[in-house]
N, C-alpha and C positions, 0 to 999 in steps of 0.2 A: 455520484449523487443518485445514480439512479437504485444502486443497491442498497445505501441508506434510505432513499425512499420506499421502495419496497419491501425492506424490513421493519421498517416501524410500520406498514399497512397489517402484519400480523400482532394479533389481538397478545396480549400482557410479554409485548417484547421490550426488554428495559432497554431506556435509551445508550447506556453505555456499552453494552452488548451488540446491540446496531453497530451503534462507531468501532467497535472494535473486529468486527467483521468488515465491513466497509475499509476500512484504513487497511486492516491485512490484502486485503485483492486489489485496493487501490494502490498500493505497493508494489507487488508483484506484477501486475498487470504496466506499471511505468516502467518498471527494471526491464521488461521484456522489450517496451515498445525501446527507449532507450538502444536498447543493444541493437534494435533491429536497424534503426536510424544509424549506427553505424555503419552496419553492412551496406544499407541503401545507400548513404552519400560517399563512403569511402572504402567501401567492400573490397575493392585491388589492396588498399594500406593494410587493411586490419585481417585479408587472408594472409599474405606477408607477414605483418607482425605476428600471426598467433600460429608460423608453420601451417600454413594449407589447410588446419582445423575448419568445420564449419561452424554455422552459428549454434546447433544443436550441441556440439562440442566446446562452444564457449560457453554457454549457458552453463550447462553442469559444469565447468570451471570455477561461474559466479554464482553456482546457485546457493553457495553456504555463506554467503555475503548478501544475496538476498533475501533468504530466510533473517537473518538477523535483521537485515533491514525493513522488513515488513513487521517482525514482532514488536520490533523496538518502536518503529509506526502502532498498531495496534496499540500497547500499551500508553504513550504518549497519547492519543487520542481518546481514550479510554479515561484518562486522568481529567483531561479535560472537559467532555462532556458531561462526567460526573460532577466536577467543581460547577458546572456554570448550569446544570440544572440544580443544585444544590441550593446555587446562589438566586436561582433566579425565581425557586419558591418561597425566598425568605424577603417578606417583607422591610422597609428600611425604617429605622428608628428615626429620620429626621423627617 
C-alpha cells in the first residue's frame, strides 16, 4: 500500500503502472517473508529437508518460481486496475 501510494504521489503516473509496480514488490517481498517464516518456525525440518542448504540457497532455488510469480501478479493487477478505472469513468445508462 505504501508503494502504490507513493507512486501515484508522482505527477502523470498512470494508475496501471502504479499497480503493476506495487503488485511485482508486493510479490516478491511475500515470497521472501514466506520462506523466511519457514526457517523461523521450523528451521531444524527445512535445514534437513533441503541438505544443510541455507535460506540464501533456497531462495535462488525459488527464485525462478518467484519471478513468475510476481510478473504473473503484476500483470493480473495491471488488468485490473485498468478495467475498474475504465469503468469507473464511464457513466451508467440507467
Amino acid at each position: 500500500w505504501v508503494l502504490w501510494t507513493g507512486l501515484l504521489l508522482i505527477p502523470h503516473m498512470p494508475r496501471p503502472v502504479a499497480a503493476a509496480v506495487s503488485a511485482f514488490f508486493g510479490s516478491v517481498a511475500h515470497t521472501m517473508l514466506v520462506i523466511g517464516s519457514l526457517y523461523v518456525f521450523a528451521g531444524g525440518m527445512m535445514t534437513r529437508t533441503m541438505g544443510g542448504k541455507g535460506y540464501f540457497a533456497v531462495m535462488l532455488l525459488l527464485l525462478p518460481n518467484a519471478i513468475l510469480e510476481s510478473v504473473a501478479a503484476a500483470v493480473i493487477c495491471t488488468i485490473v486496475v485498468s478495467s475498474v478505472t475504465i469503468i469507473a469513468g464511464k457513466k451508467s445508462k440507467l
